[in-house]
N, CA and C of each residue as an Amber inpcrd file, in Angstrom:
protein
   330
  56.7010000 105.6880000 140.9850000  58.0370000 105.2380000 140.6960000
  58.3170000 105.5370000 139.2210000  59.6070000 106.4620000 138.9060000
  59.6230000 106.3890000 137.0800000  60.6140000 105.6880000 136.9260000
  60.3340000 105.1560000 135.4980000  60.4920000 104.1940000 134.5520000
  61.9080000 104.0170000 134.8880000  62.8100000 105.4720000 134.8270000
  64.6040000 104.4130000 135.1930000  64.6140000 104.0460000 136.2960000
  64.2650000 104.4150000 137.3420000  64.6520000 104.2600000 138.6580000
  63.8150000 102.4050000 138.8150000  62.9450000 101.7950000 138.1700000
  62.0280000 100.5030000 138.3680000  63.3670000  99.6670000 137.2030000
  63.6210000 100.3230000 136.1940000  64.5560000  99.2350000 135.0690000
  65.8040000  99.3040000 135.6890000  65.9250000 100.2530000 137.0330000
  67.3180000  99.9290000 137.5280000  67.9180000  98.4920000 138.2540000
  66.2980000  99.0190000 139.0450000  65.8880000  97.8390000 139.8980000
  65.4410000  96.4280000 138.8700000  65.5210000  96.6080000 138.2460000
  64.6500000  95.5040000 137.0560000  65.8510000  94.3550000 136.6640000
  66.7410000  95.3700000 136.4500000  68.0320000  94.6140000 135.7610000
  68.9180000  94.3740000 135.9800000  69.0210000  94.5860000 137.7340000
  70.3080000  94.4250000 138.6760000  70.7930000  93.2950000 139.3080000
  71.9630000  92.7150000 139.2830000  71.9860000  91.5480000 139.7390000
  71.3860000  91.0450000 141.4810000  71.3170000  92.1530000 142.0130000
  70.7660000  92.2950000 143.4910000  69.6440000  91.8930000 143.7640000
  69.0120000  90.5280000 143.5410000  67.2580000  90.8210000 143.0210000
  66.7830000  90.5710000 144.6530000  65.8020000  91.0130000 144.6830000
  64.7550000  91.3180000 145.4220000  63.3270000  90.4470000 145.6060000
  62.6210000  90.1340000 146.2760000  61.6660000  89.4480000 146.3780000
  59.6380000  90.0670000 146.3530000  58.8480000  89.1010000 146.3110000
  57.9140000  89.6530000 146.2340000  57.0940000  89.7950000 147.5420000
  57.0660000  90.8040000 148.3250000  56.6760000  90.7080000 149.8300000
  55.3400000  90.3290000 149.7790000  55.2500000  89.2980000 150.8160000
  53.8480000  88.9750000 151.1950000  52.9890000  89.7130000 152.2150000
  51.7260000  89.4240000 152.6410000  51.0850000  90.0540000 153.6910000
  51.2500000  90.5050000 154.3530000  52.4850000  89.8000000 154.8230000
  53.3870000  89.7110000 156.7240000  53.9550000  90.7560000 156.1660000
  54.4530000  91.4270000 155.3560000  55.2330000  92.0780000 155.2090000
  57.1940000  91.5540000 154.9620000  57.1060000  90.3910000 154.8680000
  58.4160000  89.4930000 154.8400000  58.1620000  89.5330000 153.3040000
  59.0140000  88.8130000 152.2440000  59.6450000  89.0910000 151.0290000
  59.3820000  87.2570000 150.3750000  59.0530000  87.0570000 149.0760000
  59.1500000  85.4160000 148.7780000  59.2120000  85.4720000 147.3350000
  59.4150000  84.3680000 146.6940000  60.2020000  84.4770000 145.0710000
  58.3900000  83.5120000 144.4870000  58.6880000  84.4350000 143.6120000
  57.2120000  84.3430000 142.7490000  57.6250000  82.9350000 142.1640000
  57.2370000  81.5770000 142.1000000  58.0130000  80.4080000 141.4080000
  56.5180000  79.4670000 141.0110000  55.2310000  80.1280000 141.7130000
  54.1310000  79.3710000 141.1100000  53.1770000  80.4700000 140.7720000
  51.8190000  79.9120000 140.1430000  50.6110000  80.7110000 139.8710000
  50.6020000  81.6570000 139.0270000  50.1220000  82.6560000 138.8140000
  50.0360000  83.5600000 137.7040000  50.7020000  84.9430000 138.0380000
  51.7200000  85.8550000 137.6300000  52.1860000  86.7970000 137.8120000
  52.7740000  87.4400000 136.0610000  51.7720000  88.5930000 136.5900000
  52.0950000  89.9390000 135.0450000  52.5070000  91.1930000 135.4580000
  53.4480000  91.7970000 135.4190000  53.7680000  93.2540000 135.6260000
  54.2240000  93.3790000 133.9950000  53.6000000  95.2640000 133.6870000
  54.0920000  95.9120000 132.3840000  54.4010000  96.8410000 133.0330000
  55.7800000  97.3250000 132.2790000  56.0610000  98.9500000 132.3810000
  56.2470000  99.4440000 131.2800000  56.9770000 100.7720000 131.5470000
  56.9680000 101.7230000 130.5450000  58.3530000 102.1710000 130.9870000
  59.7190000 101.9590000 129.6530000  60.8630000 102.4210000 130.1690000
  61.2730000 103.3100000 129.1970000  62.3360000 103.9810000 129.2940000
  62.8010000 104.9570000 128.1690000  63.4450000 104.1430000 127.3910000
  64.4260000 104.4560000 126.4730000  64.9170000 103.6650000 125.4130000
  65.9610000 103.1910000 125.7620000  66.7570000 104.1260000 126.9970000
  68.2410000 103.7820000 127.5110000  68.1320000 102.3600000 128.6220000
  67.1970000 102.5050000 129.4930000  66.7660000 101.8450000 130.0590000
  66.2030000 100.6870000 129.5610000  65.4420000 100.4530000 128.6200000
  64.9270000  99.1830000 128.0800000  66.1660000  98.0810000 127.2260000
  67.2660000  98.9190000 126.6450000  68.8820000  98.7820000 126.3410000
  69.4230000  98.1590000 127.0540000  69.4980000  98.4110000 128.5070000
  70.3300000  97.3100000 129.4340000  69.2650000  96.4790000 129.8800000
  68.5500000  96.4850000 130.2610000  67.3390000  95.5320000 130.4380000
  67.9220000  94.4870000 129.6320000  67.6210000  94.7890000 128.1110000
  67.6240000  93.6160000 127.0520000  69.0710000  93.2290000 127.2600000
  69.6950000  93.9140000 127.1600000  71.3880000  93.8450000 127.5590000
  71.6350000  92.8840000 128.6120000  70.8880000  92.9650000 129.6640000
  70.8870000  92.1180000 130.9550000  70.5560000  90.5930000 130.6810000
  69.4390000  90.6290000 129.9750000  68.4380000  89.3720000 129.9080000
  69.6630000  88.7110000 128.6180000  70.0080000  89.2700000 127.3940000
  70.7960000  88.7260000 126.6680000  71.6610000  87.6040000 127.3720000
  72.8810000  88.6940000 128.4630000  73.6280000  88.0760000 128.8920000
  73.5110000  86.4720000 129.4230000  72.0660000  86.6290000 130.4050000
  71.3160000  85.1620000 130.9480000  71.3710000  84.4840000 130.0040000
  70.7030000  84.4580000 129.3250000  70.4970000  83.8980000 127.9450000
  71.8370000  82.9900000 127.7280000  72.6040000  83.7290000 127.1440000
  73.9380000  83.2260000 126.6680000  74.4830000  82.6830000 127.9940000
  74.5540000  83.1450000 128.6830000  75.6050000  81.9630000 129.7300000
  74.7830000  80.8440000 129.9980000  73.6740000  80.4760000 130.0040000
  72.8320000  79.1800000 130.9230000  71.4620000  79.1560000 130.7660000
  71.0250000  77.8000000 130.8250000  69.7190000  78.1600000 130.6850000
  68.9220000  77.9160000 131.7050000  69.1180000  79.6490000 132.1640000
  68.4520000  80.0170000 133.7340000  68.1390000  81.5690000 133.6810000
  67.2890000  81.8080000 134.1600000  67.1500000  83.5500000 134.1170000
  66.5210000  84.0340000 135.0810000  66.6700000  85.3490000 135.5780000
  66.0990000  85.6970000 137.2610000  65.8420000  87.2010000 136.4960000
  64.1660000  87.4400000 136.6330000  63.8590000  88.8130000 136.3780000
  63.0090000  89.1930000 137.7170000  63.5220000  90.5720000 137.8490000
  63.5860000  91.0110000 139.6830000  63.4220000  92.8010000 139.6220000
  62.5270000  93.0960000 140.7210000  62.9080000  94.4590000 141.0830000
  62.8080000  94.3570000 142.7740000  62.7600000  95.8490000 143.4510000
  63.2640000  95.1300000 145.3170000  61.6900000  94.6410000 145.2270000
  60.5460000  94.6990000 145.0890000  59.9040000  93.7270000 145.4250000
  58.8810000  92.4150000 144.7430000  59.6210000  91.5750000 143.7210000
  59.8660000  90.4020000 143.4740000  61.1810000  90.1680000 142.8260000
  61.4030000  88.5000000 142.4830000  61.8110000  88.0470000 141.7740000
  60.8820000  86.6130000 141.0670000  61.4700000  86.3250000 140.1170000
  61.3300000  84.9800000 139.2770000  62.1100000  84.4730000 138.7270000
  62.8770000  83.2440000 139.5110000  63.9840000  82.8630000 139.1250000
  63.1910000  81.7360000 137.7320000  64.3530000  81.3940000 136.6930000
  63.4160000  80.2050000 135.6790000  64.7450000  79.5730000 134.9600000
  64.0790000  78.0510000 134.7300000  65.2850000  77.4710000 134.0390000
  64.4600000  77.3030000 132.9650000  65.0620000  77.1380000 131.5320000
  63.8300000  77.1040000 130.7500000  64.7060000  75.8980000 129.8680000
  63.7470000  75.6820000 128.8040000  64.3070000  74.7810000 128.0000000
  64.7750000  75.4650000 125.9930000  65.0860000  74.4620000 125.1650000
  65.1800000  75.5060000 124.0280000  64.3050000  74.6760000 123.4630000
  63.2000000  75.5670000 122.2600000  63.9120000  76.7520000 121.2500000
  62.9390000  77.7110000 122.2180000  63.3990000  78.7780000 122.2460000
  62.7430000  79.8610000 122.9770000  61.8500000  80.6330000 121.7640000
  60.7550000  80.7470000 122.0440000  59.8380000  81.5120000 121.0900000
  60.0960000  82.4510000 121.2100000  60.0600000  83.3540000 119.5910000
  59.8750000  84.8730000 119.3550000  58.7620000  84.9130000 118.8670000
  58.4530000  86.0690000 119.2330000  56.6190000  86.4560000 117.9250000
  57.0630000  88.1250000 117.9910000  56.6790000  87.9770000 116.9170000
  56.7980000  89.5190000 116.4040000  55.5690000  90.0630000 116.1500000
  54.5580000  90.7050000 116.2630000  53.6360000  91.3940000 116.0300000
  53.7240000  92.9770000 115.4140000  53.2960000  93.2310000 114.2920000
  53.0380000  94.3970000 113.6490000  51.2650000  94.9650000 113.1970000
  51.1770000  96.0310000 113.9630000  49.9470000  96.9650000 113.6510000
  50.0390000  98.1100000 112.7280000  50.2120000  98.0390000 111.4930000
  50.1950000  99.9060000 110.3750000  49.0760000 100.1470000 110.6840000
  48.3600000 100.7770000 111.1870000  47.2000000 101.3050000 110.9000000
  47.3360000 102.7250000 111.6410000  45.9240000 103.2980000 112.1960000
  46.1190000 104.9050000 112.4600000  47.8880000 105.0110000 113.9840000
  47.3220000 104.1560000 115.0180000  47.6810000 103.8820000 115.7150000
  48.8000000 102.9790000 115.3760000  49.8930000 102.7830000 114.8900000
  51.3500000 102.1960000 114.7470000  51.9540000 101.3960000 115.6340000
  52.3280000 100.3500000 115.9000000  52.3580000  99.1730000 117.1130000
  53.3780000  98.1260000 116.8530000  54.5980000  98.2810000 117.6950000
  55.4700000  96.7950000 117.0650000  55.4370000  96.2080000 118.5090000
  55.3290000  94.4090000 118.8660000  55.4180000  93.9920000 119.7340000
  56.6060000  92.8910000 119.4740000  56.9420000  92.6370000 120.5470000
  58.0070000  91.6590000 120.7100000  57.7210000  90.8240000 121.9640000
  57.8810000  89.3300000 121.9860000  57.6570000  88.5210000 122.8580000
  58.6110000  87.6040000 122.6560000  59.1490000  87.2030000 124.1620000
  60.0740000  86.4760000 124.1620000  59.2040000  85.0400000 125.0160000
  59.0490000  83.8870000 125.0940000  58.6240000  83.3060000 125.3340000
  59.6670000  81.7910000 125.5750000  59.5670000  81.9540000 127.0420000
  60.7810000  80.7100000 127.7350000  59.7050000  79.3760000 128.3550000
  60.1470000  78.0370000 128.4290000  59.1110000  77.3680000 128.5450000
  60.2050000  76.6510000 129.0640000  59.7730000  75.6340000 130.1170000
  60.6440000  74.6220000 131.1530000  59.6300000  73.0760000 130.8320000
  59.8950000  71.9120000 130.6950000  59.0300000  70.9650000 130.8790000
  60.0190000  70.3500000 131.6090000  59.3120000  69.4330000 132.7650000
  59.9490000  68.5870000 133.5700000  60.3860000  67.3980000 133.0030000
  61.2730000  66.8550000 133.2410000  61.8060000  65.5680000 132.6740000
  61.1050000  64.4490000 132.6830000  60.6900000  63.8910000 131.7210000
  59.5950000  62.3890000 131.5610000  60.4030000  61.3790000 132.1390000
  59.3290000  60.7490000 132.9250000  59.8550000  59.5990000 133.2230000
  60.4760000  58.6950000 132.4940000  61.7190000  57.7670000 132.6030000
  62.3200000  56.8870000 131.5630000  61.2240000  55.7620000 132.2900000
  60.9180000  55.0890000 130.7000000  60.4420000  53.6150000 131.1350000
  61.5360000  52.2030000 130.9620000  61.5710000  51.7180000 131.9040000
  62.3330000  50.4640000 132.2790000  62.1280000  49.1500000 132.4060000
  62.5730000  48.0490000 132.2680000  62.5740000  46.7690000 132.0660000
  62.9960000  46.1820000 133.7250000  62.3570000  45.5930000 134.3190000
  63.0640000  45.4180000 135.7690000  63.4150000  43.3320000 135.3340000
């Protein structure tokens, strides 16, 4: 699969699910899940373009290609980390980091 044709699918509002065994489709919402790619520059543009938009309207975000999604409500301040490597090999990273905590129980007087 190359890189535009997966960030098409990546960043479309149409999202898609992660098929299971059966071959039927289910939304990734527990346990551990990592996919990396590799997109061109135009492509990684609306991507970020896409995710921005989430961002700014609500705090909810659905990242998807046809086979997953991960829908997430998160909470604020959303972490950035920036990472820089000068050395032979040249390296800038960027991490966006969204975090949800469930609502604490209120304690009460009965």
């Amino acid at each position: 699969m190359d890189a535009h044709y997966f960030t098409s699918l990546l960043y479309r509002h149409a999202m898609a699910d992660l098929p299971d065994a059966n071959g039927g489709q289910r939304t990734v919402t527990e346990g551990y899940f990592e996919r990396e790619v590799r997109l061109s520059r135009e492509s990684t543009a609306a991507f970020l373009r896409d995710l921005a938009d989430q961002i700014e309207s609500e705090p909810r975000l659905t990242i998807s290609t046809d086979e997953w999604k991960i829908p997430f409500e998160f909470d604020e301040p959303i972490e950035v980390e920036v990472e820089f490597v000068g050395e032979t090999h040249r390296q800038l990273e960027l991490e966006l980091e969204f975090e949800w905590s469930p609502p604490e129980d209120e304690l009460g007087v009965s």
